[in-house]
PDB file as gemmi writes it, atoms N, CA and C in Angstrom:
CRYST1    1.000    1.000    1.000  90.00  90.00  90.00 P 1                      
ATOM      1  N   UNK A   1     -43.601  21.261   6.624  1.00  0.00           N  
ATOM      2  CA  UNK A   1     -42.609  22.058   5.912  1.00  0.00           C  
ATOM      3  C   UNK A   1     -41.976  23.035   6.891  1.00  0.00           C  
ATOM      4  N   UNK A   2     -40.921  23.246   6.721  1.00  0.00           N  
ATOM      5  CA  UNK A   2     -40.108  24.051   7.608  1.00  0.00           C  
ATOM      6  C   UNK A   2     -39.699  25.542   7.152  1.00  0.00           C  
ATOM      7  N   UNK A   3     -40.464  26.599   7.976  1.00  0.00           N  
ATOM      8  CA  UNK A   3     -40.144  27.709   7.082  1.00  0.00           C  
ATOM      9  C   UNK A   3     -38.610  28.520   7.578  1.00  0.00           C  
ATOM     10  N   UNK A   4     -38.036  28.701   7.063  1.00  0.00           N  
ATOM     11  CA  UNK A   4     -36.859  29.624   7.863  1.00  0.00           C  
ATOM     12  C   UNK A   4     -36.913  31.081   8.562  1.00  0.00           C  
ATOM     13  N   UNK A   5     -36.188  31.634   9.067  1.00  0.00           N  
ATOM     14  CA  UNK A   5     -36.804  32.408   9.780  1.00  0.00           C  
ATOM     15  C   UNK A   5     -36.074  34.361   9.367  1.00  0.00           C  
ATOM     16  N   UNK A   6     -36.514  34.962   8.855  1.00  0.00           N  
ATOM     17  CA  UNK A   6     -36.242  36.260   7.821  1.00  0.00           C  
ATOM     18  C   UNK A   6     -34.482  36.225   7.822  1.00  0.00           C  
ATOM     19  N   UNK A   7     -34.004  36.327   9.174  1.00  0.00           N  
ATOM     20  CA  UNK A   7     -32.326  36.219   9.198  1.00  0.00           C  
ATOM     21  C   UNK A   7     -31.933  35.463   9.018  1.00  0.00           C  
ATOM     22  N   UNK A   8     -32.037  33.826   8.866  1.00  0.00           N  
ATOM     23  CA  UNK A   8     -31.800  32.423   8.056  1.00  0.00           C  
ATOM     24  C   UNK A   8     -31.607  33.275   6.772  1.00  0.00           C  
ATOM     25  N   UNK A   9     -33.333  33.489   6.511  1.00  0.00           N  
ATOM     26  CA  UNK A   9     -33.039  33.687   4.911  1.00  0.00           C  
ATOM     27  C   UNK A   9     -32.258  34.655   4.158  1.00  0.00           C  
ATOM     28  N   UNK A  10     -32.173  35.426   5.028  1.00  0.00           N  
ATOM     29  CA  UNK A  10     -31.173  36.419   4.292  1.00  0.00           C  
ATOM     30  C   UNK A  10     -30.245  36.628   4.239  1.00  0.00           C  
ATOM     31  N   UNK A  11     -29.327  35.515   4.953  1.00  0.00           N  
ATOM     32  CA  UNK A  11     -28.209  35.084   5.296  1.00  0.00           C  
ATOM     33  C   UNK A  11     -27.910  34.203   4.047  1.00  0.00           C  
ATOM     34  N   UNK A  12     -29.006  33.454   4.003  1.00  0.00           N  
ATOM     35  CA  UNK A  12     -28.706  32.024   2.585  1.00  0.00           C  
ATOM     36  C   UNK A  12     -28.787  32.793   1.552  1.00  0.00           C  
ATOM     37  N   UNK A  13     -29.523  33.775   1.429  1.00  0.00           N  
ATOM     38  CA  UNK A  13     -29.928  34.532  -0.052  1.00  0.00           C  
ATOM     39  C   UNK A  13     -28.701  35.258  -0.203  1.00  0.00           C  
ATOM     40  N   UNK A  14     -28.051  36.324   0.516  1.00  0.00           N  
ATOM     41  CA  UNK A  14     -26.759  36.859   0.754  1.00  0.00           C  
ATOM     42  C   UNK A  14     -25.352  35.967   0.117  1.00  0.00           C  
ATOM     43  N   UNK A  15     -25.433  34.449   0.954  1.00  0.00           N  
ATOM     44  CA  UNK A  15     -24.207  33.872   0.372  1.00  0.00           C  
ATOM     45  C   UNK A  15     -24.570  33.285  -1.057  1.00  0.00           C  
ATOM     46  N   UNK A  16     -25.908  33.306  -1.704  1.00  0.00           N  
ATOM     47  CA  UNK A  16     -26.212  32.666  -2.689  1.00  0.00           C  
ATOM     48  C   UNK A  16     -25.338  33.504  -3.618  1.00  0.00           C  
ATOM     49  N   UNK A  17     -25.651  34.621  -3.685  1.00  0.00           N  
ATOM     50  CA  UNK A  17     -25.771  35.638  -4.702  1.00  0.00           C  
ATOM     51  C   UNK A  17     -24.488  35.988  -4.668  1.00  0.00           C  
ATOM     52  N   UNK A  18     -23.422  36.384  -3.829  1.00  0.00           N  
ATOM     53  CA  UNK A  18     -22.300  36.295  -3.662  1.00  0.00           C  
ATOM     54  C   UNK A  18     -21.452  35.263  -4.124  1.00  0.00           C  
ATOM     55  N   UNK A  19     -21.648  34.270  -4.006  1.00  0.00           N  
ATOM     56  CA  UNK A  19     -21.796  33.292  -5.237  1.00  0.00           C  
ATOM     57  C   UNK A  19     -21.629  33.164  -5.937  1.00  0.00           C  
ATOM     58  N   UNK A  20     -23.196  33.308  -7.015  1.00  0.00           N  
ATOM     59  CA  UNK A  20     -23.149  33.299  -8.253  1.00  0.00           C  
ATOM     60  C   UNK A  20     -22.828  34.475  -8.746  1.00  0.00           C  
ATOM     61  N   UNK A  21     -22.705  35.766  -8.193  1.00  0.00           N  
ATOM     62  CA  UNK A  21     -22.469  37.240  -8.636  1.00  0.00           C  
ATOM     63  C   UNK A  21     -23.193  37.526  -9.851  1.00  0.00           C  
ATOM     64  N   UNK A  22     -24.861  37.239  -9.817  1.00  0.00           N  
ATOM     65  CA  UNK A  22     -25.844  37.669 -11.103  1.00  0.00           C  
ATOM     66  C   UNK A  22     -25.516  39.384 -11.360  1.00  0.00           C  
ATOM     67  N   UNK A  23     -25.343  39.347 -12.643  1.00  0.00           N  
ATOM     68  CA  UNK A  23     -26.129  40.476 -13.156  1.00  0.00           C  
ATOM     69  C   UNK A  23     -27.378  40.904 -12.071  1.00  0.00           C  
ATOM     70  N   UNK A  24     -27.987  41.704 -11.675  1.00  0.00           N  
ATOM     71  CA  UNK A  24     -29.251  42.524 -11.368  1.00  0.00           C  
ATOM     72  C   UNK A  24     -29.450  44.235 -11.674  1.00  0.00           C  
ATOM     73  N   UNK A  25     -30.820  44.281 -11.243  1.00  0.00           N  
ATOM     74  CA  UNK A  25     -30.813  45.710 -11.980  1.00  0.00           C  
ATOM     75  C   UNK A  25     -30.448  46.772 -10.627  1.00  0.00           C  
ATOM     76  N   UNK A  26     -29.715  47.920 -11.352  1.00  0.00           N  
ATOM     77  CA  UNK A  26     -28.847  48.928 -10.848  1.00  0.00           C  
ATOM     78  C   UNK A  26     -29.529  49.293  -9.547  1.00  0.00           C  
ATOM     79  N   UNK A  27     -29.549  49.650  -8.183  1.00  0.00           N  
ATOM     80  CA  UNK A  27     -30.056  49.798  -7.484  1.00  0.00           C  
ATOM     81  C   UNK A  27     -30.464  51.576  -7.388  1.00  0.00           C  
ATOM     82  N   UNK A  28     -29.064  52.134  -8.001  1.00  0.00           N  
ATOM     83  CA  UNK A  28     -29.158  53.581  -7.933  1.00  0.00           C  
ATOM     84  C   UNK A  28     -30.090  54.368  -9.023  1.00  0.00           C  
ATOM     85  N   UNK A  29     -30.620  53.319 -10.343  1.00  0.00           N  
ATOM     86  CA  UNK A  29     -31.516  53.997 -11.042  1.00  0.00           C  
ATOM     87  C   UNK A  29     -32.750  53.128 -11.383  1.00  0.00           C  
ATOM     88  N   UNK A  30     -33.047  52.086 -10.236  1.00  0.00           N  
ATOM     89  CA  UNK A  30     -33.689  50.978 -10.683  1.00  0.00           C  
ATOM     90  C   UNK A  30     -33.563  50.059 -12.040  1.00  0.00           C  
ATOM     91  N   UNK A  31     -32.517  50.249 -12.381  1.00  0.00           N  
ATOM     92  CA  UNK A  31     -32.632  49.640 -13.784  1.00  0.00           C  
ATOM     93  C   UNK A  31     -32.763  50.197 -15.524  1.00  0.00           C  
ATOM     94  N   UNK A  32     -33.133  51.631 -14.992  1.00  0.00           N  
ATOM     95  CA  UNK A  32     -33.355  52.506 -16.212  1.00  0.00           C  
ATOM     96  C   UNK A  32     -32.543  52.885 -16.728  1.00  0.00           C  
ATOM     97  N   UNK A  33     -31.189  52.759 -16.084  1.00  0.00           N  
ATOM     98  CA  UNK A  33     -29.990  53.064 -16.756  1.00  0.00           C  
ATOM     99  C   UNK A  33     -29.549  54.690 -17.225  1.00  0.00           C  
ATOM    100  N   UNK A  34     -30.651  55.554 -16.237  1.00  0.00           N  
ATOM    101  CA  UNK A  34     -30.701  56.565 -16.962  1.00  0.00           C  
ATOM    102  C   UNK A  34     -31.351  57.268 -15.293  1.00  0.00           C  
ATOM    103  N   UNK A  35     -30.422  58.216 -14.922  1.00  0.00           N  
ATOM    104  CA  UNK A  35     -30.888  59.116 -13.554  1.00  0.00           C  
ATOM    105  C   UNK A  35     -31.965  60.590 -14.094  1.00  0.00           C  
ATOM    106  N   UNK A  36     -32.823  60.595 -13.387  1.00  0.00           N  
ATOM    107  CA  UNK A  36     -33.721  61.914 -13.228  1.00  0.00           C  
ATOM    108  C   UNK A  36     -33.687  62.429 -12.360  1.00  0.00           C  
ATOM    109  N   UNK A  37     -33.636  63.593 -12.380  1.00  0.00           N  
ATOM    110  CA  UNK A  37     -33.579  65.205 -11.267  1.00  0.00           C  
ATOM    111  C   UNK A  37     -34.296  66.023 -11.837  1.00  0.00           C  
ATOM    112  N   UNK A  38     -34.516  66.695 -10.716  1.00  0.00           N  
ATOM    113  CA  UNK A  38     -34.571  67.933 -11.103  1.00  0.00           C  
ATOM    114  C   UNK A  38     -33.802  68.970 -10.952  1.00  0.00           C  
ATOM    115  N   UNK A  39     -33.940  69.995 -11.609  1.00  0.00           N  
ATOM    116  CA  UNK A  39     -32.201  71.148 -11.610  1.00  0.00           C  
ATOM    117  C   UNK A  39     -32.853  72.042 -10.815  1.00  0.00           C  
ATOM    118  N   UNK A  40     -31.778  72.096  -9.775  1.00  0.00           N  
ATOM    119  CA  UNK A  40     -31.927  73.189  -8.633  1.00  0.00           C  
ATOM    120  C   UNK A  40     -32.029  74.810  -9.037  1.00  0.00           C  
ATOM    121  N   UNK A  41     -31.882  75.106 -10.532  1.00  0.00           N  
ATOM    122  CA  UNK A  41     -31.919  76.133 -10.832  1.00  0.00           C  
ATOM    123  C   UNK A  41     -32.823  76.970 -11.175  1.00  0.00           C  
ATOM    124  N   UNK A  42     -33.845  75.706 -12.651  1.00  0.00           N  
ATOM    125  CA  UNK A  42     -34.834  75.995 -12.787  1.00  0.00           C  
ATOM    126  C   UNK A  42     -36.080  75.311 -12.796  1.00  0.00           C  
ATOM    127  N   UNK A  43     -35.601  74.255 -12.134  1.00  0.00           N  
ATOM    128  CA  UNK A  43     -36.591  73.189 -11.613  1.00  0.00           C  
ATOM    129  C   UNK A  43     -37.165  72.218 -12.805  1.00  0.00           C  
ATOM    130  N   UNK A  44     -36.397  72.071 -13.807  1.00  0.00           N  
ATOM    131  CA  UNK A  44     -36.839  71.226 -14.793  1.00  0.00           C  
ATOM    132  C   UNK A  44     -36.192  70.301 -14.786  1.00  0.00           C  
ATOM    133  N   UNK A  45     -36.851  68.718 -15.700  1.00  0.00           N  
ATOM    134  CA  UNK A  45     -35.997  67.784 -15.350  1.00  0.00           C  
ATOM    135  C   UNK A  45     -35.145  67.458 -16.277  1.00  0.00           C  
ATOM    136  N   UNK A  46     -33.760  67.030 -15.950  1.00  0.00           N  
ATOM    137  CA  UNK A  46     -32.722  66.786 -16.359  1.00  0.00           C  
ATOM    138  C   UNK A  46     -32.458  65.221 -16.487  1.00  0.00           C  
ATOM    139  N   UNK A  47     -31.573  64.500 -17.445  1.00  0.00           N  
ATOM    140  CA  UNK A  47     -31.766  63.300 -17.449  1.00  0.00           C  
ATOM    141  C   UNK A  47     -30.398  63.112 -17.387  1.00  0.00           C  
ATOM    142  N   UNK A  48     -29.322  62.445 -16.786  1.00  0.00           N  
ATOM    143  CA  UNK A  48     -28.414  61.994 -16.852  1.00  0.00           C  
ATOM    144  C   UNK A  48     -28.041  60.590 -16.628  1.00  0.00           C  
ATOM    145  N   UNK A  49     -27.360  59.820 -17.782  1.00  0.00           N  
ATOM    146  CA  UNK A  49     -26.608  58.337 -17.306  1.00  0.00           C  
ATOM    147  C   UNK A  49     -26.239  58.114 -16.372  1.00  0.00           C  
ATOM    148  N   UNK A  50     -27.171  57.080 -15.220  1.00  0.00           N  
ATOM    149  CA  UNK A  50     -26.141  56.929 -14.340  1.00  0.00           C  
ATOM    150  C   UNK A  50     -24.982  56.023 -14.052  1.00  0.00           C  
ATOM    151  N   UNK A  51     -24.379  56.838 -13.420  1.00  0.00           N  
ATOM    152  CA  UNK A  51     -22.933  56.265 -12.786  1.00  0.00           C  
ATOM    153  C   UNK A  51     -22.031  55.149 -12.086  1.00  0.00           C  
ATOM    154  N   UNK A  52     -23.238  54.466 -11.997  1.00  0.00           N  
ATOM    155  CA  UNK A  52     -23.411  52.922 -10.947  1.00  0.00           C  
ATOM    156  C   UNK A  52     -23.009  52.218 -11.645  1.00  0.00           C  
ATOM    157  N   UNK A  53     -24.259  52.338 -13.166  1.00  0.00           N  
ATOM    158  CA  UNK A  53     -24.057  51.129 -14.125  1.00  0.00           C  
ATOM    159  C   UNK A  53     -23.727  51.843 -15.482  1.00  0.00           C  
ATOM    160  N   UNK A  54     -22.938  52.909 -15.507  1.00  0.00           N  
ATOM    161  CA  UNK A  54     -22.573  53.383 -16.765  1.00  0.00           C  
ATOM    162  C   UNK A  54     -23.904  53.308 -18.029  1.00  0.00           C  
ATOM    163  N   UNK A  55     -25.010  53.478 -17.659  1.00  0.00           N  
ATOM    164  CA  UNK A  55     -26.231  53.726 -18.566  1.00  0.00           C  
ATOM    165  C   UNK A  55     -26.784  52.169 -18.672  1.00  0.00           C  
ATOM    166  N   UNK A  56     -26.327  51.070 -18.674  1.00  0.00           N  
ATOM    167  CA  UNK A  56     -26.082  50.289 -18.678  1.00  0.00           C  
ATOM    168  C   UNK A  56     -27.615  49.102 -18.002  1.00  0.00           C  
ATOM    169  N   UNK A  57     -28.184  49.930 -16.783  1.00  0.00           N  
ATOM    170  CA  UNK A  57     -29.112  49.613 -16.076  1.00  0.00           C  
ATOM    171  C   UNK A  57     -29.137  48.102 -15.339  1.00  0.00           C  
ATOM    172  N   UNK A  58     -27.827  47.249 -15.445  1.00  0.00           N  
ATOM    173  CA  UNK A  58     -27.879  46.211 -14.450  1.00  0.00           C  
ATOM    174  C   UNK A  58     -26.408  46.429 -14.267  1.00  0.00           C  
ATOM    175  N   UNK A  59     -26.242  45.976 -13.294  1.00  0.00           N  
ATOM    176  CA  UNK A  59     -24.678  45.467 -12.217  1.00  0.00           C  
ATOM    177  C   UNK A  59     -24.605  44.376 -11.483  1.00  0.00           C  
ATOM    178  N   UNK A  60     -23.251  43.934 -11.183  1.00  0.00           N  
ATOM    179  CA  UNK A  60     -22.645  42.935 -10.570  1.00  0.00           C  
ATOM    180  C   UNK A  60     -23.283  42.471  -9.300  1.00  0.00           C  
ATOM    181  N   UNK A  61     -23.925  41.674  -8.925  1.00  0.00           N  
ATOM    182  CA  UNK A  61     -24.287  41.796  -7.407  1.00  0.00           C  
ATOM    183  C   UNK A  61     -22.718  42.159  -5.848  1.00  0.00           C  
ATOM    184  N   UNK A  62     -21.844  41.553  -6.612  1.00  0.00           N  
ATOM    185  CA  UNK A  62     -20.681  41.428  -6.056  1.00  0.00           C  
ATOM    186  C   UNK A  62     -20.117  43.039  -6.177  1.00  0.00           C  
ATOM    187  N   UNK A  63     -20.574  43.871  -7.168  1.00  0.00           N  
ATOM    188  CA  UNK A  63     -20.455  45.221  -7.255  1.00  0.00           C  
ATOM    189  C   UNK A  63     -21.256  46.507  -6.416  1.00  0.00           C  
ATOM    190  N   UNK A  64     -21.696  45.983  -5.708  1.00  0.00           N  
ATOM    191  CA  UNK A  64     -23.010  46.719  -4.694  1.00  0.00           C  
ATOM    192  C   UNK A  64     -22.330  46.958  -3.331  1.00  0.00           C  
ATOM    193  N   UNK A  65     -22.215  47.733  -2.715  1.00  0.00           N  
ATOM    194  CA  UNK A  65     -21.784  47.995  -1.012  1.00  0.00           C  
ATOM    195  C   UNK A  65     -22.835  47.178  -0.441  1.00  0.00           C  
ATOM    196  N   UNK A  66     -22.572  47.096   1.137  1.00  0.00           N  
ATOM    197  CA  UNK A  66     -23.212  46.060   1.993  1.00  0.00           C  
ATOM    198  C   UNK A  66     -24.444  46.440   1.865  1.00  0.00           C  
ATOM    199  N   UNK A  67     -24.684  47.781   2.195  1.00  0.00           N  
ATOM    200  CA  UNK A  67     -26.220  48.114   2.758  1.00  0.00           C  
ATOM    201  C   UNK A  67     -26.955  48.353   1.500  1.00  0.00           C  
ATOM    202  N   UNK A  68     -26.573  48.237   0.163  1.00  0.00           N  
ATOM    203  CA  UNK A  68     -27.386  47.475  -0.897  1.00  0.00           C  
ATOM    204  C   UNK A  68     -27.503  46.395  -0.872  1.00  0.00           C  
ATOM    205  N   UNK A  69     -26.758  45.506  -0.701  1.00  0.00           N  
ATOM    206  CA  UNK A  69     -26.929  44.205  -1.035  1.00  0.00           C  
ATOM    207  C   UNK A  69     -28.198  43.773   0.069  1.00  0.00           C  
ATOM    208  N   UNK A  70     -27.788  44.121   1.407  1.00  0.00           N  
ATOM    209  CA  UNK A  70     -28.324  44.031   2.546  1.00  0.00           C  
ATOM    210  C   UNK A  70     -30.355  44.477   2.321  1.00  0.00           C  
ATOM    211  N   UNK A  71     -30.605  45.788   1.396  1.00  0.00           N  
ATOM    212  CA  UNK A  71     -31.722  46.037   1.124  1.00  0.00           C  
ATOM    213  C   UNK A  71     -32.638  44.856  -0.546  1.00  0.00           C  
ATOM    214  N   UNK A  72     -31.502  43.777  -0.631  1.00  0.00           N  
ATOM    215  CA  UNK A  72     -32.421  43.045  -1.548  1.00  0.00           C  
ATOM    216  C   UNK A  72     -32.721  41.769  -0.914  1.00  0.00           C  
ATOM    217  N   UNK A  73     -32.682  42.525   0.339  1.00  0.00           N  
ATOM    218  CA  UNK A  73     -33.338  41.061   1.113  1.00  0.00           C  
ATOM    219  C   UNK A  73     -34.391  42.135   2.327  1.00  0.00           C  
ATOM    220  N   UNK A  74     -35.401  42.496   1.480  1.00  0.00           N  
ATOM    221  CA  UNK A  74     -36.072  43.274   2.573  1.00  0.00           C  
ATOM    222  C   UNK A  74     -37.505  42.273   3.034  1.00  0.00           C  
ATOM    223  N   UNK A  75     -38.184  42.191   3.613  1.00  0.00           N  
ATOM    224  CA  UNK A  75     -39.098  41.825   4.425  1.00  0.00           C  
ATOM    225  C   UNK A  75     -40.082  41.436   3.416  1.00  0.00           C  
ATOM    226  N   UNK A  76     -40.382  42.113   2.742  1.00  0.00           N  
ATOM    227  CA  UNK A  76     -41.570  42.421   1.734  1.00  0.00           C  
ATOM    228  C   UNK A  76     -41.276  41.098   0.854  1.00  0.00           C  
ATOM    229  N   UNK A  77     -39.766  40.730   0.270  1.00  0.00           N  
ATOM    230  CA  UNK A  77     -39.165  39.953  -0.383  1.00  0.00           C  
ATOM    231  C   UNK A  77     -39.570  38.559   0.373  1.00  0.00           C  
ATOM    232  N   UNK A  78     -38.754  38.353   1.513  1.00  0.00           N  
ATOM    233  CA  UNK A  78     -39.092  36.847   2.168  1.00  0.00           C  
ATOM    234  C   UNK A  78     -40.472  36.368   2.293  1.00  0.00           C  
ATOM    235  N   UNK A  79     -41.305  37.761   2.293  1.00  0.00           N  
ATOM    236  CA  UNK A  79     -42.755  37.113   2.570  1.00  0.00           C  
ATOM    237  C   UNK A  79     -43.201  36.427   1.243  1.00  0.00           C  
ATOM    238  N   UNK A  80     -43.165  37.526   0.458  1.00  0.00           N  
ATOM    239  CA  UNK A  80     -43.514  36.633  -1.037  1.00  0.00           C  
ATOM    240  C   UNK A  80     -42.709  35.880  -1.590  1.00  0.00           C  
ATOM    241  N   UNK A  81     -41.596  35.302  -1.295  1.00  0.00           N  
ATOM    242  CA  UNK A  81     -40.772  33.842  -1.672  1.00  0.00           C  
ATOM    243  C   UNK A  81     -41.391  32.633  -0.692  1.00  0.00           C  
ATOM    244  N   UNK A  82     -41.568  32.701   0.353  1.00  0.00           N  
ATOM    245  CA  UNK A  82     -42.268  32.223   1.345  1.00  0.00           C  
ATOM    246  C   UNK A  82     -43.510  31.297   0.951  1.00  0.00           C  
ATOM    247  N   UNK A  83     -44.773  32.815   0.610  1.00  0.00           N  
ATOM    248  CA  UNK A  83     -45.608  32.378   0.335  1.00  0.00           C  
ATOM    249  C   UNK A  83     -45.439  31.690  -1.457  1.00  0.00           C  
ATOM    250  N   UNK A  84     -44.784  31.870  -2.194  1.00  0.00           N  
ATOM    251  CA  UNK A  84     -44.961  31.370  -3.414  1.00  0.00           C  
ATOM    252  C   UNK A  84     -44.226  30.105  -3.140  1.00  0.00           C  
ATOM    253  N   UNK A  85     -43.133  29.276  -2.465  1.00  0.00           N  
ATOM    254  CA  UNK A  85     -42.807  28.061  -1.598  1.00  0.00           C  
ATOM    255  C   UNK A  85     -43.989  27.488  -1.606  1.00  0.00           C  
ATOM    256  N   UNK A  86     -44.774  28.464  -0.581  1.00  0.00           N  
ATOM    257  CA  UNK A  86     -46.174  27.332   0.006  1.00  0.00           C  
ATOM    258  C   UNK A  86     -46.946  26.972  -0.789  1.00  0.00           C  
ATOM    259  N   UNK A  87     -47.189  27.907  -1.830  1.00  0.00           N  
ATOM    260  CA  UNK A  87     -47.667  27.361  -2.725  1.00  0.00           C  
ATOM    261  C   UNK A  87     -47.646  26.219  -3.478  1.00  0.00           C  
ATOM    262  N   UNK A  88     -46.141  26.538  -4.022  1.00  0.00           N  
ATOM    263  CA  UNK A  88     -46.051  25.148  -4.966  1.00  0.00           C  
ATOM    264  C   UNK A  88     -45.791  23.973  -4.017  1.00  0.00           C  
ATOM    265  N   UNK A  89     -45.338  23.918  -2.645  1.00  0.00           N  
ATOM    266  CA  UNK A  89     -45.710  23.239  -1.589  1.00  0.00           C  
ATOM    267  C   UNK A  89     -46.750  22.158  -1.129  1.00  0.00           C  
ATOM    268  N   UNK A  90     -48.395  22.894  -1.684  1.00  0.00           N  
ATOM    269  CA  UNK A  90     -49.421  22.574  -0.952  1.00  0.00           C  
ATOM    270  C   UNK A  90     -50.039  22.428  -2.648  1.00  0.00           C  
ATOM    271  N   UNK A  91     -49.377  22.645  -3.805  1.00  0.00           N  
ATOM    272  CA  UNK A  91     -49.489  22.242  -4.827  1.00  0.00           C  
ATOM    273  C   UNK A  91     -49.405  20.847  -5.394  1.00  0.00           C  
ATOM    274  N   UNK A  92     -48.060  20.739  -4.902  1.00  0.00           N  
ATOM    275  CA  UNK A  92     -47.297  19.382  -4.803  1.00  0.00           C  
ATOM    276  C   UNK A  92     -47.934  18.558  -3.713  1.00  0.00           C  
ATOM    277  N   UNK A  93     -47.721  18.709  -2.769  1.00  0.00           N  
ATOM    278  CA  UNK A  93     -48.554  17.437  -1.776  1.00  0.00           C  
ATOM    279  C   UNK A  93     -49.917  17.859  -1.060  1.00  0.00           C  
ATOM    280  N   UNK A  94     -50.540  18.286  -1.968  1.00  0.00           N  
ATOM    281  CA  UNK A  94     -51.977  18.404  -2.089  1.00  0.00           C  
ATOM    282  C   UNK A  94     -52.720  19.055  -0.940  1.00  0.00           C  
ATOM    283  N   UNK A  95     -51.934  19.698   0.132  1.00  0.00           N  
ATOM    284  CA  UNK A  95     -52.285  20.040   1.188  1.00  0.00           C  
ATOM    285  C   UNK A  95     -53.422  21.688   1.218  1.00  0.00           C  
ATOM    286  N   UNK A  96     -54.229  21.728   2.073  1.00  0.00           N  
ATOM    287  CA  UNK A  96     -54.552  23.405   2.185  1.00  0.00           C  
ATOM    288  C   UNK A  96     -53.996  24.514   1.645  1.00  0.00           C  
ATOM    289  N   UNK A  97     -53.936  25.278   1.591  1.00  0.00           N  
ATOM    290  CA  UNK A  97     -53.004  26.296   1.245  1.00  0.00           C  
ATOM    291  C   UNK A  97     -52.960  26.999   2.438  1.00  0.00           C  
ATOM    292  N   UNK A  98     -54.218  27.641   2.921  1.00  0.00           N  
ATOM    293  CA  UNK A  98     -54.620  28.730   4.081  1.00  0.00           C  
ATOM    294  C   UNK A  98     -54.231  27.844   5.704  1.00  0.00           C  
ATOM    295  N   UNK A  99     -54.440  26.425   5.040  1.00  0.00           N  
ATOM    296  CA  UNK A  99     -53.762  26.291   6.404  1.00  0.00           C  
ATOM    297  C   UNK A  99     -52.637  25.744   6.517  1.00  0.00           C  
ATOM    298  N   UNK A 100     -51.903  25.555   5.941  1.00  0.00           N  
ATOM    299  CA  UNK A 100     -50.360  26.162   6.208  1.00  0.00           C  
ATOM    300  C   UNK A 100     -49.867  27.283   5.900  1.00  0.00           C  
ATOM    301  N   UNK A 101     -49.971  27.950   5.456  1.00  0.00           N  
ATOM    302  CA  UNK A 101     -49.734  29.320   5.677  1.00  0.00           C  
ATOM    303  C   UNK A 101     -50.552  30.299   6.772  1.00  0.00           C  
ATOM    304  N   UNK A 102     -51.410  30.277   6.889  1.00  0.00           N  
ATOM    305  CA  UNK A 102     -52.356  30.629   8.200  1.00  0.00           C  
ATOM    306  C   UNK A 102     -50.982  30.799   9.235  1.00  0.00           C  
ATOM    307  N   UNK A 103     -50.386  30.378  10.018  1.00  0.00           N  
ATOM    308  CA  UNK A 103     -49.594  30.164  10.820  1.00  0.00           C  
ATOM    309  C   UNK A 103     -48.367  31.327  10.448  1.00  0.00           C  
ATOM    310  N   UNK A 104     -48.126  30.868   9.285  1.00  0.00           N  
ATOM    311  CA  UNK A 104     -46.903  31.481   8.890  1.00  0.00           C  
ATOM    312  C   UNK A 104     -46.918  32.944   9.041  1.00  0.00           C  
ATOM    313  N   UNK A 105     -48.342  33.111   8.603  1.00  0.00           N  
ATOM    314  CA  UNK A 105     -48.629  34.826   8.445  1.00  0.00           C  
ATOM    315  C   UNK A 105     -49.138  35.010   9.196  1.00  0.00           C  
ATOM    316  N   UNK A 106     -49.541  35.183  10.636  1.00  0.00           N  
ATOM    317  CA  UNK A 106     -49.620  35.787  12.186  1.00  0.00           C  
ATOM    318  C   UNK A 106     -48.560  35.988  12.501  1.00  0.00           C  
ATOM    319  N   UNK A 107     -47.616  35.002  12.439  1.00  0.00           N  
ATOM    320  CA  UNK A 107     -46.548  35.182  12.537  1.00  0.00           C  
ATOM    321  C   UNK A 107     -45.618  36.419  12.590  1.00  0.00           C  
ATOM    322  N   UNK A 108     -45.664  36.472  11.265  1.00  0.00           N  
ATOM    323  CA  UNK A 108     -45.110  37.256  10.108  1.00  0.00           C  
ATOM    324  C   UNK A 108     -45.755  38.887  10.251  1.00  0.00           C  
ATOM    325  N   UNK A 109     -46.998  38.574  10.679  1.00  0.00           N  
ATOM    326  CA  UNK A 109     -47.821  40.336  10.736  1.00  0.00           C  
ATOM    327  C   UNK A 109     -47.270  40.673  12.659  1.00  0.00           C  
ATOM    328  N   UNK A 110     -47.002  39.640  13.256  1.00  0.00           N  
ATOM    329  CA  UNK A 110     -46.449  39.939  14.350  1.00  0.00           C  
ATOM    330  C   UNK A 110     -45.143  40.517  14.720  1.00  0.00           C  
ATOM    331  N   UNK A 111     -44.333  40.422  13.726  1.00  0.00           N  
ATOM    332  CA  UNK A 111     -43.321  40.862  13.471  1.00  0.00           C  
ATOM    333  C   UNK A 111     -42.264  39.773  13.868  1.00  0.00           C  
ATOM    334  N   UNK A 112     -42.541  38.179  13.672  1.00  0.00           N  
ATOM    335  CA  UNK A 112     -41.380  37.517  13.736  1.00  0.00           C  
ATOM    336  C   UNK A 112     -40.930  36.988  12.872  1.00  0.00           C  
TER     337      UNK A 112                                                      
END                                                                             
């Protein structure tokens, strides 16, 4: 099996999504549709709708600036698409699990 390599993938994941332009959840309130602070005045918290997604809690992927879009392809992400691949991978043609992936993840803790 051929694994791709983090900038492959986030290159393919990038034009995917651009693409299809999914719905996802708001980056600026995770999804809650709803911002928390605290007030610089008297330090209690304040709740306001946020502004991204109009309370709304998902947005356009095609609606996001670069260096959002750019952070839903973080490291943490490719590893666990990766490994859930290998899985159903070594699911399907009956192979090891640890040893094909074994490889992948030295790799991967090496920083390539």
């Amino acid at each position: 099996m051929l694994i791709s390599s983090y900038d492959k993938w986030q290159e393919l994941k990038l034009r995917d999504l651009v693409e299809d332009n999914p719905l996802i959840d708001c980056p600026a309130c995770d999804g809650d549709g709803e911002i928390y602070e605290l007030c610089e005045c008297c330090g209690s918290e304040k709740e306001e709708e946020c502004g991204e997604c109009e309370g709304d809690g998902r947005v356009r992927f095609n609606d996001l600036n670069d260096s959002q879009k750019r952070k839903a392809f973080t490291r943490r992400v490719y590893f666990s698409e990766v490994i859930a691949d290998l899985k159903r991978w070594c699911s399907l043609t009956r192979q090891d699990f640890l040893e094909i992936a074994g490889p992948f993840v030295s790799e991967f803790r090496r920083g390539r």
